[in-house]
C-alpha positions as CSV (number, residue, x, y, z in Angstrom):
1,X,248.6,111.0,-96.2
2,X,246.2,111.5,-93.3
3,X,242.8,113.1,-94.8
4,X,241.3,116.3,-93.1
5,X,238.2,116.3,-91.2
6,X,235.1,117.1,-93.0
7,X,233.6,119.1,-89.6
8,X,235.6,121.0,-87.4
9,X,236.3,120.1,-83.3
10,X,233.7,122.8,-82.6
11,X,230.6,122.8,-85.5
12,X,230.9,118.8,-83.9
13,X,230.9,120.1,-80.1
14,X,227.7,122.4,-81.2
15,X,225.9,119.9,-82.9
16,X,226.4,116.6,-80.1
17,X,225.3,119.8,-77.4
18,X,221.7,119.8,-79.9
19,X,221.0,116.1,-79.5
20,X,219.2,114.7,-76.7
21,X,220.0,111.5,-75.2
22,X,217.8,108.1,-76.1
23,X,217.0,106.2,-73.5
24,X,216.9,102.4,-74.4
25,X,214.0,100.1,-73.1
26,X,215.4,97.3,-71.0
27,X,214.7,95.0,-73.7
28,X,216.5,97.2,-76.2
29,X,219.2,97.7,-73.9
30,X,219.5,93.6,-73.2
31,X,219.6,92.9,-76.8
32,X,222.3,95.9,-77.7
33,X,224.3,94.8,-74.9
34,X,224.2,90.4,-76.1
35,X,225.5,91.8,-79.6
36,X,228.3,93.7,-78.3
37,X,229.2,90.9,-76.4
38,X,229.0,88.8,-79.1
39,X,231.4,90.9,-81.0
40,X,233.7,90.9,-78.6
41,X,233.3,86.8,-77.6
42,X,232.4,87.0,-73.8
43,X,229.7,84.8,-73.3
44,X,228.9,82.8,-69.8
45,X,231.0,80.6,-68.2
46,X,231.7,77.4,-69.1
47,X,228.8,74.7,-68.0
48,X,226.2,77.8,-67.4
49,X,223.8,79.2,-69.5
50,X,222.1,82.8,-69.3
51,X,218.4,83.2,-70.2
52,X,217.8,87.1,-71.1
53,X,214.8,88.8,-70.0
54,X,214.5,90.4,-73.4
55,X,214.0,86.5,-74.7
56,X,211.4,85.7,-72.5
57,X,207.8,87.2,-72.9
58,X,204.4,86.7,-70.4
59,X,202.0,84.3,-72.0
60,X,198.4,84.9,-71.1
61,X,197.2,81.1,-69.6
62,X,194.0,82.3,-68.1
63,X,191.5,85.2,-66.4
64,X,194.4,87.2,-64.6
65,X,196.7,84.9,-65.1
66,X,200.1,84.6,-66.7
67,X,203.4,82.9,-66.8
68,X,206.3,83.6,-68.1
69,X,208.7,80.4,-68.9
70,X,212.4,81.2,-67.3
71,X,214.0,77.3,-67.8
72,X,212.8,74.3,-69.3
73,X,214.8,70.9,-68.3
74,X,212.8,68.4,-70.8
75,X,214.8,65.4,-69.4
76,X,213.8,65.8,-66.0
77,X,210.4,67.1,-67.2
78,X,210.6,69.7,-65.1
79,X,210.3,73.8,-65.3
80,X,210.9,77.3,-63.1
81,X,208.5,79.9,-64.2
82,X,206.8,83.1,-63.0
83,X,203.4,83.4,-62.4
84,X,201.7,86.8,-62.1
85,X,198.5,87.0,-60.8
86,X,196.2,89.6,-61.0
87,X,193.7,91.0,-57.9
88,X,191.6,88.3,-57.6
89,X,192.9,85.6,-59.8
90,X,192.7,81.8,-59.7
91,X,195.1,78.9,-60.2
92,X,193.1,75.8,-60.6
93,X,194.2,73.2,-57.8
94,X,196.1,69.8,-58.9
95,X,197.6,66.9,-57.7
96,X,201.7,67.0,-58.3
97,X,204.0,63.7,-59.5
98,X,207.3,65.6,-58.5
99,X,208.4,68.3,-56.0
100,X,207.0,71.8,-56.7
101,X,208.9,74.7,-54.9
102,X,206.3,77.8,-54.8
103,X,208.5,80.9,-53.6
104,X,206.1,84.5,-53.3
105,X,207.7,87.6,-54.6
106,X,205.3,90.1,-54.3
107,X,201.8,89.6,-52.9
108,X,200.2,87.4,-51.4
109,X,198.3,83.9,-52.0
110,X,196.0,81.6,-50.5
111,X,196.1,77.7,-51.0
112,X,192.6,76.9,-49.8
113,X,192.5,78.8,-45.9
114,X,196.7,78.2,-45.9
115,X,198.0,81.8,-46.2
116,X,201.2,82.4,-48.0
117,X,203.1,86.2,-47.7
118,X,206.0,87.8,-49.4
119,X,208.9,85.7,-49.2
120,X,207.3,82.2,-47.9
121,X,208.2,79.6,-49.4
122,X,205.6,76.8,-49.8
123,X,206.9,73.0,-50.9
124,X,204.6,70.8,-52.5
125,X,205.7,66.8,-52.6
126,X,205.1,64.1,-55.3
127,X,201.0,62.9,-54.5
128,X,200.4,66.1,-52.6
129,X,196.9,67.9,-54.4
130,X,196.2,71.1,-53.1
131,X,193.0,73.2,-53.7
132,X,193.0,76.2,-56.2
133,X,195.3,78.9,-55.6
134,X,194.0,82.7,-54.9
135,X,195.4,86.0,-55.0
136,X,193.1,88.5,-53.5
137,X,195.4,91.5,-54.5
138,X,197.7,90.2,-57.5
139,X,200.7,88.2,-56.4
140,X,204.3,87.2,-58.1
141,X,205.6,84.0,-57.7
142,X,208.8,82.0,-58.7
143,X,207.7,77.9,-59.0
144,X,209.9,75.2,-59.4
145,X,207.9,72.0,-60.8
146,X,207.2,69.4,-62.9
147,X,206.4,69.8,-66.8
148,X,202.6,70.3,-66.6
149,X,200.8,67.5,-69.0
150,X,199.3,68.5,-72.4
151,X,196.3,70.3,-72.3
152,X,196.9,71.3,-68.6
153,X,194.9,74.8,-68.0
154,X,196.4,76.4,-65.0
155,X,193.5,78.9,-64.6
């Protein structure tokens, strides 16, 4: 025997029309959405892995200066990463053992007098040292590169 409603169609109606929408942060939203799909077994493709944004947090690594670590290959000892930089920050210069891919996303930077804009991409080979790195008004950039050794301080 099918039971009977505790609320009627319309006292339900009146009370959903009383309640405001929540609006999920992004993070809120990325980690409601991994546990649905969880739930539901969809997960990424065979041979690919998916790094959320909700997983991955900005570390502070020195005056205006942080990272934030996107994927971490420990066998190649190698890394991609954002660095934000703030108006005026520095990234110490230093000599590379592999190739370092240094793409700008927002911003600008300068490597010594070499000017870098949004969108440049700037390649860095094994031996290569480069003075520091500036961002006279803040900067975003995706970097490809080697593990940096213990004790490293970018800035």
């Amino acid at each position: 025997m099918k039971s009977k409603p505790v609320l009627d169609a319309d006292i339900i109606a009146q009370l959903a029309a009383t309640l405001a929408p929540v609006e999920l942060s992004p993070a809120d939203r990325s980690a409601l959405h991994d546990r649905i799909m969880q739930r539901i077994g969809a997960g990424p493709p065979a041979g690919t892995s998916t790094m959320r944004a909700a997983e991955m947090r900005w570390i502070d690594v020195g005056p205006g200066v942080e990272v934030k670590v996107l994927r971490v290959d420990h066998e190649r000892r190698d890394q991609t990463v954002l660095i934000r930089m703030q108006p005026g920050a520095v990234v110490v210069g230093h000599r590379h053992t592999q190739d370092e891919e240094c793409l700008i996303l927002e911003g600008e930077v300068l490597i010594g007098e070499h000017r870098l804009l949004q969108g440049d991409m700037h390649v860095a080979k094994p031996g290569a040292v480069h003075p520091p790195i500036r961002a006279p008004d803040g900067a975003l950039l995706l970097i490809r590169s080697e593990m940096p050794p213990p004790n490293f301080k970018i800035a």
